[in-house]
PyMOL commands that place a pseudoatom at each C-alpha (Angstrom):
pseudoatom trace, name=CA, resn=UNK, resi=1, chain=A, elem=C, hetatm=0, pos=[-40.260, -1.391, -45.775]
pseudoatom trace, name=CA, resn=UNK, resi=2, chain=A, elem=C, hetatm=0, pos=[-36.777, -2.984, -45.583]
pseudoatom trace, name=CA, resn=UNK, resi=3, chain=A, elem=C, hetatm=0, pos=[-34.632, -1.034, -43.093]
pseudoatom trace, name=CA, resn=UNK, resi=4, chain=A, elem=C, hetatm=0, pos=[-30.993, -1.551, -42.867]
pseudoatom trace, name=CA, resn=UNK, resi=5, chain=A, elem=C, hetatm=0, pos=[-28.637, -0.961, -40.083]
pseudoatom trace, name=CA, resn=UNK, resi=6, chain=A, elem=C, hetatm=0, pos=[-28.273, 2.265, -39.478]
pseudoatom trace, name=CA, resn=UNK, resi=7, chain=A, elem=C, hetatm=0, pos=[-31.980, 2.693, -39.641]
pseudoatom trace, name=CA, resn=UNK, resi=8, chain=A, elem=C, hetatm=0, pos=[-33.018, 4.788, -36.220]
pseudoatom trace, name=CA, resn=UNK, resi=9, chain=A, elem=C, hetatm=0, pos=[-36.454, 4.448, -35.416]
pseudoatom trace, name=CA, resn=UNK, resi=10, chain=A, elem=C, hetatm=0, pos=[-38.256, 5.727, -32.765]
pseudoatom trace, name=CA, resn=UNK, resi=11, chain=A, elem=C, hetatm=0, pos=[-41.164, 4.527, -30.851]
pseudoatom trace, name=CA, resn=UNK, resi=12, chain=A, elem=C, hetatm=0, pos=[-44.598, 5.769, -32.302]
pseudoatom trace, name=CA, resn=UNK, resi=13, chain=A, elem=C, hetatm=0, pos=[-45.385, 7.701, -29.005]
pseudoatom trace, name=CA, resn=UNK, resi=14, chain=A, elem=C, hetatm=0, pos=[-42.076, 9.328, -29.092]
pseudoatom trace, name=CA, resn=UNK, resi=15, chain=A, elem=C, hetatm=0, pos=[-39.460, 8.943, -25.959]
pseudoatom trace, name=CA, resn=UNK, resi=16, chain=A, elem=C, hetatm=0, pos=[-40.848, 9.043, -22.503]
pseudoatom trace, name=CA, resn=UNK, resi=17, chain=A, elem=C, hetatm=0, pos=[-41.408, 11.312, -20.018]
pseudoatom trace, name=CA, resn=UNK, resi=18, chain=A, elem=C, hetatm=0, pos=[-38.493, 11.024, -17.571]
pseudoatom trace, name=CA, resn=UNK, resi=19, chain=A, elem=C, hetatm=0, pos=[-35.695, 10.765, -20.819]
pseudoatom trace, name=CA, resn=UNK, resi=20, chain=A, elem=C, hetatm=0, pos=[-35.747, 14.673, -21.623]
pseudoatom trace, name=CA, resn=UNK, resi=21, chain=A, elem=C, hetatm=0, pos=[-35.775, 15.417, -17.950]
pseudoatom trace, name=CA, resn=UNK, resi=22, chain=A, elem=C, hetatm=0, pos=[-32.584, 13.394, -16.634]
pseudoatom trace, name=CA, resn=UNK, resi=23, chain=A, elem=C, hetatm=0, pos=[-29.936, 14.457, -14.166]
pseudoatom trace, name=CA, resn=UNK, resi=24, chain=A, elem=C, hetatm=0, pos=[-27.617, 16.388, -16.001]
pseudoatom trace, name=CA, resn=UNK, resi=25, chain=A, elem=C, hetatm=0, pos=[-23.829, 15.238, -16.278]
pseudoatom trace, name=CA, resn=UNK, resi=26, chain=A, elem=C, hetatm=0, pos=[-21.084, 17.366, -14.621]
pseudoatom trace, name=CA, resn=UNK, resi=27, chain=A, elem=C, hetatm=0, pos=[-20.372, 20.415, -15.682]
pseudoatom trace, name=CA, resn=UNK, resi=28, chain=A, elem=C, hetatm=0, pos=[-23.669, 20.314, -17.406]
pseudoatom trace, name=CA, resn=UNK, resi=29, chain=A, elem=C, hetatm=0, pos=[-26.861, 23.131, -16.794]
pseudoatom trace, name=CA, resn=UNK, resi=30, chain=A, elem=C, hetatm=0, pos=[-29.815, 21.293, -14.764]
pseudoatom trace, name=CA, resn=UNK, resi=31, chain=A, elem=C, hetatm=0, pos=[-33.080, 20.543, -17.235]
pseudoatom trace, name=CA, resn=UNK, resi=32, chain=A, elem=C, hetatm=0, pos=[-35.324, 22.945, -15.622]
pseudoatom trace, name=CA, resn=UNK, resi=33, chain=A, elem=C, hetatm=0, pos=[-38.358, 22.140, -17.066]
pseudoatom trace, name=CA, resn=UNK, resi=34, chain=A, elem=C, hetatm=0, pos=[-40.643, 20.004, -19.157]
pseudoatom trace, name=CA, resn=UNK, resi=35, chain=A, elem=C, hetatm=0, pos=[-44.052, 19.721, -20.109]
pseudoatom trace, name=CA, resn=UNK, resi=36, chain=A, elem=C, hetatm=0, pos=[-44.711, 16.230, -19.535]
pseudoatom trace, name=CA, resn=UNK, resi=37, chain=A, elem=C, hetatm=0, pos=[-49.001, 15.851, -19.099]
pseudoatom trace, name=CA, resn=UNK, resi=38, chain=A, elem=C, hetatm=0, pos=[-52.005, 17.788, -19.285]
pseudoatom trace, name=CA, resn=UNK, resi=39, chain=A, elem=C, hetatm=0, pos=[-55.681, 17.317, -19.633]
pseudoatom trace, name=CA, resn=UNK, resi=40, chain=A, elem=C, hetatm=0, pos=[-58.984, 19.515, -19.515]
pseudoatom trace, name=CA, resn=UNK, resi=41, chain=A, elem=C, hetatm=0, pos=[-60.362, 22.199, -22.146]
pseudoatom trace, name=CA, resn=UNK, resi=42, chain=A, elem=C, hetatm=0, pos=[-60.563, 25.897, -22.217]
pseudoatom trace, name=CA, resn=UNK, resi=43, chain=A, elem=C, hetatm=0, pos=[-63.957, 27.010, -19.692]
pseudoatom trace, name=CA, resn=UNK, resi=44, chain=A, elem=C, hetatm=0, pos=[-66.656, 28.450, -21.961]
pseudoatom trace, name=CA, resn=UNK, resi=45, chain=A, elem=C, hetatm=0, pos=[-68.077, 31.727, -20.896]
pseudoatom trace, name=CA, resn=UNK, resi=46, chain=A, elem=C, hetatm=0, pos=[-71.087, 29.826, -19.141]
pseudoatom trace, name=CA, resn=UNK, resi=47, chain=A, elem=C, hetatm=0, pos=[-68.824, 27.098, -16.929]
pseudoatom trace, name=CA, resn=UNK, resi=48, chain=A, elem=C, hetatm=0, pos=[-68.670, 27.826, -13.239]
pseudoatom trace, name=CA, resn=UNK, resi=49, chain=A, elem=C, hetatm=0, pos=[-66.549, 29.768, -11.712]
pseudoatom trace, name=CA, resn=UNK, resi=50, chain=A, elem=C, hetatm=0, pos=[-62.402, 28.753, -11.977]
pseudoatom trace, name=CA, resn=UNK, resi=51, chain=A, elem=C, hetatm=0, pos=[-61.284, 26.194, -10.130]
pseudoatom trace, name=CA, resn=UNK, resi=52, chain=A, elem=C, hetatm=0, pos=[-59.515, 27.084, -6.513]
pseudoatom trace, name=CA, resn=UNK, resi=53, chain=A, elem=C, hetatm=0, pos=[-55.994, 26.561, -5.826]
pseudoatom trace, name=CA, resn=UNK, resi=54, chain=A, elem=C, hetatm=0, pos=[-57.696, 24.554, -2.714]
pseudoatom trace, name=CA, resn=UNK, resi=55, chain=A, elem=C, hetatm=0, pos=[-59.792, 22.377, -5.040]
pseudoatom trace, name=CA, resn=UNK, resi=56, chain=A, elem=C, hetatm=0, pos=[-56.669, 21.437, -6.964]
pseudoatom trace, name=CA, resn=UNK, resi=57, chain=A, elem=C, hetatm=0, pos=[-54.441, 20.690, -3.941]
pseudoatom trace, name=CA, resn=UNK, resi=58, chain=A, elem=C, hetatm=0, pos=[-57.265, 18.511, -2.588]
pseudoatom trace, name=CA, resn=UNK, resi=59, chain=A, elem=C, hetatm=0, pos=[-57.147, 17.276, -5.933]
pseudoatom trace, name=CA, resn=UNK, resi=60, chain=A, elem=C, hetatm=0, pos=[-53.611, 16.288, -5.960]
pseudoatom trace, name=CA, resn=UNK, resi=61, chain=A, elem=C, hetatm=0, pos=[-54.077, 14.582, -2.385]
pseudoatom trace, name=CA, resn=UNK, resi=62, chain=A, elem=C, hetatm=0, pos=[-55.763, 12.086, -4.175]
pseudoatom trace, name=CA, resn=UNK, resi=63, chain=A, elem=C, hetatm=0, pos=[-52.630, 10.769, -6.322]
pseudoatom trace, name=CA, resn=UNK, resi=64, chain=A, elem=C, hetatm=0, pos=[-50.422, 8.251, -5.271]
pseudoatom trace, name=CA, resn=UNK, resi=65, chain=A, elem=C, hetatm=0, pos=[-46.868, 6.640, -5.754]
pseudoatom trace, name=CA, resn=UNK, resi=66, chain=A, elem=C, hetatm=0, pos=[-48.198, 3.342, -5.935]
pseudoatom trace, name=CA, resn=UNK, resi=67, chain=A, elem=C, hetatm=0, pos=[-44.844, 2.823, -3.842]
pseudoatom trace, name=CA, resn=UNK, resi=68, chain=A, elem=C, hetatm=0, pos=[-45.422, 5.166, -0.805]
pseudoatom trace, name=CA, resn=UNK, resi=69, chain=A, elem=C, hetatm=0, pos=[-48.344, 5.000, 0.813]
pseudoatom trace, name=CA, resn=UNK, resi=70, chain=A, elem=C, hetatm=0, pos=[-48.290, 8.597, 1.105]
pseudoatom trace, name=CA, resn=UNK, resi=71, chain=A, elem=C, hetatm=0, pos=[-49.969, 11.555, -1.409]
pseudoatom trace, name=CA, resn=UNK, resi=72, chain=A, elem=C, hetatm=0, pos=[-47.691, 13.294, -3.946]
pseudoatom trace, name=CA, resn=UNK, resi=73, chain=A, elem=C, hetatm=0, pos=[-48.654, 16.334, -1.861]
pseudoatom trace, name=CA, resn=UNK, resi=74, chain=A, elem=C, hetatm=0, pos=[-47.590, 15.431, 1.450]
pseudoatom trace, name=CA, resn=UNK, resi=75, chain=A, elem=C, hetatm=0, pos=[-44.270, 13.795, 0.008]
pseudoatom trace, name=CA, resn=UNK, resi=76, chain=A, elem=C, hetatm=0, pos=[-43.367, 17.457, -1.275]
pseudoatom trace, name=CA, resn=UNK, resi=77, chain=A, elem=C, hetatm=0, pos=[-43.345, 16.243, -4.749]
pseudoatom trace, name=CA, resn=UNK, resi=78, chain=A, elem=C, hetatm=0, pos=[-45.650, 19.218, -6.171]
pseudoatom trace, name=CA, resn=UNK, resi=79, chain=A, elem=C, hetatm=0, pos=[-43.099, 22.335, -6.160]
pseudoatom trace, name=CA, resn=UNK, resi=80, chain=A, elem=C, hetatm=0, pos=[-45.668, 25.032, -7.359]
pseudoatom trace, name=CA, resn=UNK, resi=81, chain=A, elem=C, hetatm=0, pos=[-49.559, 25.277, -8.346]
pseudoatom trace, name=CA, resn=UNK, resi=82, chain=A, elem=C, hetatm=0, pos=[-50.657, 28.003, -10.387]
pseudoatom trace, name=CA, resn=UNK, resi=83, chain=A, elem=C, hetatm=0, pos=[-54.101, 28.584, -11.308]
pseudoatom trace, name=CA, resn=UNK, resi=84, chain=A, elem=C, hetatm=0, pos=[-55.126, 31.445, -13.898]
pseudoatom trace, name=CA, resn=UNK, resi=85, chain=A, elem=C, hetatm=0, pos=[-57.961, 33.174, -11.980]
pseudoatom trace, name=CA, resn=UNK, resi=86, chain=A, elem=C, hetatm=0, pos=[-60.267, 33.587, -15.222]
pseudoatom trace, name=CA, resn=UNK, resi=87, chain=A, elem=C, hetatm=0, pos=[-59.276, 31.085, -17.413]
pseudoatom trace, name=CA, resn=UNK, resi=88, chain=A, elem=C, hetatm=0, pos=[-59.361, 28.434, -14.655]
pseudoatom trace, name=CA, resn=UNK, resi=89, chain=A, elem=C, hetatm=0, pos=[-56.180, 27.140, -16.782]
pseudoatom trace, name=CA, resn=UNK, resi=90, chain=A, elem=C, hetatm=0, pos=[-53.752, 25.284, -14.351]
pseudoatom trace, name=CA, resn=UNK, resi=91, chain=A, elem=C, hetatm=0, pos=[-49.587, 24.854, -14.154]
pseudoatom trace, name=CA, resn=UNK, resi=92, chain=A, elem=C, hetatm=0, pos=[-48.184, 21.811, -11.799]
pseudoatom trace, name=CA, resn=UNK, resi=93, chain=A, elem=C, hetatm=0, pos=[-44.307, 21.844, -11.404]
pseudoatom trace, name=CA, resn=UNK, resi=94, chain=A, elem=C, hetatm=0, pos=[-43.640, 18.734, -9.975]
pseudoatom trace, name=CA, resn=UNK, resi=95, chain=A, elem=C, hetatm=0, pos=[-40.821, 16.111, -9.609]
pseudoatom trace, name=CA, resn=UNK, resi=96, chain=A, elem=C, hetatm=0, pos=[-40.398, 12.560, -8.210]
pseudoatom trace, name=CA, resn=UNK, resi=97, chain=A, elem=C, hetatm=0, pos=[-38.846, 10.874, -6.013]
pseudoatom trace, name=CA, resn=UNK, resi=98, chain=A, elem=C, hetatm=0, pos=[-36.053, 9.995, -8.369]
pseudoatom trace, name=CA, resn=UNK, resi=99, chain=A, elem=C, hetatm=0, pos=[-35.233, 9.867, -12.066]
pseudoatom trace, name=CA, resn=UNK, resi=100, chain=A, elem=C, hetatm=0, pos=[-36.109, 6.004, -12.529]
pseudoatom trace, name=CA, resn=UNK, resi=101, chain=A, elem=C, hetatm=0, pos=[-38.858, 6.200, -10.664]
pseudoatom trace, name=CA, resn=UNK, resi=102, chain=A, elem=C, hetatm=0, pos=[-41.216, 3.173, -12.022]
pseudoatom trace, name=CA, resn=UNK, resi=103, chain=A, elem=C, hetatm=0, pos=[-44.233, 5.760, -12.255]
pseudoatom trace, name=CA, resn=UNK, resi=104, chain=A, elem=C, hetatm=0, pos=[-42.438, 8.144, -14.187]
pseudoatom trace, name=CA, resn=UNK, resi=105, chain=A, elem=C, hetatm=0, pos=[-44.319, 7.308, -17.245]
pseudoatom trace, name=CA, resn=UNK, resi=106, chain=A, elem=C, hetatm=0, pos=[-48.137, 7.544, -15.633]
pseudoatom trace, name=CA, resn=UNK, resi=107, chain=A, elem=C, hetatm=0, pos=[-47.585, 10.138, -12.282]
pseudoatom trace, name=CA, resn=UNK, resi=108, chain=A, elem=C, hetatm=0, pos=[-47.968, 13.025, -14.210]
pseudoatom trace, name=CA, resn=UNK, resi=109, chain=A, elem=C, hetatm=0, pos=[-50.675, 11.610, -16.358]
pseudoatom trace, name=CA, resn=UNK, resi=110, chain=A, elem=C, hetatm=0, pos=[-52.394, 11.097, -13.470]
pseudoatom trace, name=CA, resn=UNK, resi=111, chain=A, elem=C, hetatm=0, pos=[-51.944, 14.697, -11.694]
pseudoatom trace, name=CA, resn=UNK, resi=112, chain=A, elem=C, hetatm=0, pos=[-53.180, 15.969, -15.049]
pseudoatom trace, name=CA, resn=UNK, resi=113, chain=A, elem=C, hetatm=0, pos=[-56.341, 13.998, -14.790]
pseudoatom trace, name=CA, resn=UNK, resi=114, chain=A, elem=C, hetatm=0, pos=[-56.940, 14.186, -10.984]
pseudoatom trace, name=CA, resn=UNK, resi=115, chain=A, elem=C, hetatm=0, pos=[-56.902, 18.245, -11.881]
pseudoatom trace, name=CA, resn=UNK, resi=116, chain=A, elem=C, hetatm=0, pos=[-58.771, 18.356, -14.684]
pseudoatom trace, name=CA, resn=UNK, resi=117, chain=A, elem=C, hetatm=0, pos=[-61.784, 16.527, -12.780]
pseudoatom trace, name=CA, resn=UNK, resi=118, chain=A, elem=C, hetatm=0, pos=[-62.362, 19.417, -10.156]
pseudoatom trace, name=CA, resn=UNK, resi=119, chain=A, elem=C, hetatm=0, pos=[-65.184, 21.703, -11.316]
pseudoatom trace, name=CA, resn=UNK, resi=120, chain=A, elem=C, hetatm=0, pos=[-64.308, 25.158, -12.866]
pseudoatom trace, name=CA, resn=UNK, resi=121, chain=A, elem=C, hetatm=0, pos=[-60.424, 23.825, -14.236]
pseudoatom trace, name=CA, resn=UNK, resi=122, chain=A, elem=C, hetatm=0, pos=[-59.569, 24.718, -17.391]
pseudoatom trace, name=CA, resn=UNK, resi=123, chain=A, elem=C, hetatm=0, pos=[-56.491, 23.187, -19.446]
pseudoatom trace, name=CA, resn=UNK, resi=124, chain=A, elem=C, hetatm=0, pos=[-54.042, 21.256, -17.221]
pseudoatom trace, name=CA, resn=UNK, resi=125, chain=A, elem=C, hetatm=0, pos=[-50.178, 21.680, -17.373]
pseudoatom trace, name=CA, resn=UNK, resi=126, chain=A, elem=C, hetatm=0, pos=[-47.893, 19.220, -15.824]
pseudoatom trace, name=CA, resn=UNK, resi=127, chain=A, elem=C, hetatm=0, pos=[-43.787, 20.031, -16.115]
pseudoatom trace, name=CA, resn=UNK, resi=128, chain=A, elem=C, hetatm=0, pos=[-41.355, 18.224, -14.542]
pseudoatom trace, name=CA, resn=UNK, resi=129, chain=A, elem=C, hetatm=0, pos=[-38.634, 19.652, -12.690]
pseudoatom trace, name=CA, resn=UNK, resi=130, chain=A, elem=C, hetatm=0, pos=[-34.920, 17.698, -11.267]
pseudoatom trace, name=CA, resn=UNK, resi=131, chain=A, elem=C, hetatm=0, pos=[-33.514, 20.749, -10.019]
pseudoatom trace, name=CA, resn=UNK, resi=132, chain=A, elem=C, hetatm=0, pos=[-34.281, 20.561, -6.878]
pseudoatom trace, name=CA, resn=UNK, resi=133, chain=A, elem=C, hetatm=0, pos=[-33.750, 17.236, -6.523]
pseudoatom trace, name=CA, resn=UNK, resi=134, chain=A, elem=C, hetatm=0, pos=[-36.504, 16.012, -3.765]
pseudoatom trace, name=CA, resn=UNK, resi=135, chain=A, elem=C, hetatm=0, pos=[-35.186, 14.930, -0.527]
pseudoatom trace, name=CA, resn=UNK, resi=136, chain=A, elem=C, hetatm=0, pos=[-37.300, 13.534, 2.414]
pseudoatom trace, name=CA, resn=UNK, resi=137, chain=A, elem=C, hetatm=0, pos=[-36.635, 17.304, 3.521]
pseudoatom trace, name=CA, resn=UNK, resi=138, chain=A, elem=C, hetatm=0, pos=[-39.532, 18.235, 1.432]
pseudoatom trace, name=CA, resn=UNK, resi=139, chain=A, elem=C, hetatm=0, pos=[-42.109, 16.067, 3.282]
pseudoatom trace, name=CA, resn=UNK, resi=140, chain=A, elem=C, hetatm=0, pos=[-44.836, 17.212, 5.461]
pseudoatom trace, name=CA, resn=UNK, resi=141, chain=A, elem=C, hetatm=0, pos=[-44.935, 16.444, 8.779]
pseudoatom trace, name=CA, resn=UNK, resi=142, chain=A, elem=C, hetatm=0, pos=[-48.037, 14.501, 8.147]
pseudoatom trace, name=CA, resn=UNK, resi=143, chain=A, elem=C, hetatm=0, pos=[-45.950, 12.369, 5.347]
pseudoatom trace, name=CA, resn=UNK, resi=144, chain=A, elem=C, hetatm=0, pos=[-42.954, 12.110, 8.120]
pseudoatom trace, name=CA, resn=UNK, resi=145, chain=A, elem=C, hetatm=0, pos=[-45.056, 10.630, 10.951]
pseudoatom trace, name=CA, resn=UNK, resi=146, chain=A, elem=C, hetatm=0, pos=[-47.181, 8.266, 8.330]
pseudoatom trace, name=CA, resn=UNK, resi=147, chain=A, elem=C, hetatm=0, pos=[-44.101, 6.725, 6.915]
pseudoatom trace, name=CA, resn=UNK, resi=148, chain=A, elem=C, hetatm=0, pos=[-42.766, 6.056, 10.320]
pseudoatom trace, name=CA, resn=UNK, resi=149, chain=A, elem=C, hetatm=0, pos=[-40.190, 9.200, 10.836]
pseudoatom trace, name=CA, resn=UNK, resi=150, chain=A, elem=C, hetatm=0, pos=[-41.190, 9.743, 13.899]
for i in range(1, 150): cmd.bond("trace and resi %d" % i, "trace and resi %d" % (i + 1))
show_as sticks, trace
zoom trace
């Protein structure tokens, strides 16, 4: 297939994560959200009982920005955690620490998977949010005094 010019392609897995979720310009409305991940299944009628909103956040202290040696939790990155109390079905609003963040591509991914994995989780949504921005105002005091803040 001969393509000329003017030809726009795209790449086969479509554009990534952090392009439809960019600062907006001035004068512009804020993207306010965007599913960017998810993982897991609908629960049959026989799985265990849904997953806990303390199972996921313990879940979510296991993720990382490779970067920080600090979990996404801690750093204030996770904005809100919803869990469906039948369905087991789970919503993570989350952002990062900035819109070229490196990880961009694979955090979400990986807060998708890290929920999916805890017993009695249903499907997993991950959306990410800019507006807030994150500031180091949105770490724990456990994530302050780790990093040195103290």
């Amino acid at each position: 297939m001969d393509m000329d010019e003017n030809t726009l392609t795209q790449p086969a897995h479509g554009s990534e994560p952090w392009q439809d979720h960019s600062h907006p310009g001035e004068g512009e409305e804020p993207q306010k959200s965007g599913l960017v991940a998810s993982a897991g299944a609908a629960k049959d009628a026989d799985d265990p009982a849904p997953a806990s909103k303390d199972g996921l956040i313990e879940a979510l202290k296991t993720v990382f920005d490779p970067e920080i040696p600090v979990n996404i939790y801690e750093l204030g990155l996770v904005y809100e955690l919803d869990v469906d109390e039948t369905s087991g079905d789970a919503k993570v609003t989350m952002t990062l620490t900035a819109p070229g963040c490196p990880v961009a591509g694979v955090l979400p991914q990986q807060v998708a998977d890290a929920c999916a994995g805890v017993p009695g989780t249903g499907r997993v949504q991950v959306f990410l949010v800019w507006d807030p921005a994150w500031t180091m105002e949105n770490m724990s005091e456990e994530a302050k005094l780790a990093l040195g803040f103290y």
